[in-house]
N, C-alpha and C positions, 0 to 999 in steps of 0.2 A: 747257891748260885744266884749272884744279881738280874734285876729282870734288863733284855735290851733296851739300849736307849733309844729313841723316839724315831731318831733317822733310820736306824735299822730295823727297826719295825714297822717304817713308811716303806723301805726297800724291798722286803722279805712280802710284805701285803702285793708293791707294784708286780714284782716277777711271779709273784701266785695268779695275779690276777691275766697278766700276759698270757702264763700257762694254762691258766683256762680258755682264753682265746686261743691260743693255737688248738688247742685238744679239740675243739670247738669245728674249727676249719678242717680237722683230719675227718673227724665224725660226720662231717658232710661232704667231702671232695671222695673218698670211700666208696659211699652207697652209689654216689654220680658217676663215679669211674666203671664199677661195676656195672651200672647200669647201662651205659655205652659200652664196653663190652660184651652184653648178653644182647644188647637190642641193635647193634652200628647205628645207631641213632644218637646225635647230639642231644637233640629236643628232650628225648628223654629222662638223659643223663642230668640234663639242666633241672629239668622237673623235678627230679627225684634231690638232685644237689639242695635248691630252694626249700624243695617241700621239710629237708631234713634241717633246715636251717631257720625255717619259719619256728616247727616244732622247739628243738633243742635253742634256738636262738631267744624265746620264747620264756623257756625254764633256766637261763643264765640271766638272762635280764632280770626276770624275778627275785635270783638268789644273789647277784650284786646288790638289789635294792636294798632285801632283808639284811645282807653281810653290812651296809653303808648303815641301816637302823640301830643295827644290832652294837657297831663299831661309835656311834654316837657321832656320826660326820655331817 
């Protein structure tokens, strides 16, 4: 089987890379949604939304850098 040609393997990287942002935004609007749920407090919500965004936002930023090293860009 031939390997993809260069476009599609720019394409296939961009939509992996999107779908990690969105997964991204679910893993933190989740923990914030619940969290204004248990507590009727925005402020919360917010806290906890950030706080999971600092974290995970954090270890994706890292693992595009390594993925851009590792990809030779």
């Amino acid at each position: 089987m031939p390997a993809d040609p260069p476009e599609r393997r720019d394409l296939r990287s961009a939509l992996a890379k999107e779908g990690r942002l969105y997964l991204l935004a679910l893993l933190c609007a989740v923990p914030g949604a619940l969290a204004v749920w248990w507590t009727d407090s925005f402020w919360v919500g917010a806290l906890v939304c950030l706080t999971f965004l600092g974290v995970l936002g954090s270890a994706l930023f890292v693992y595009e850098r390594r993925r851009q090293e590792r990809d030779g860009r």
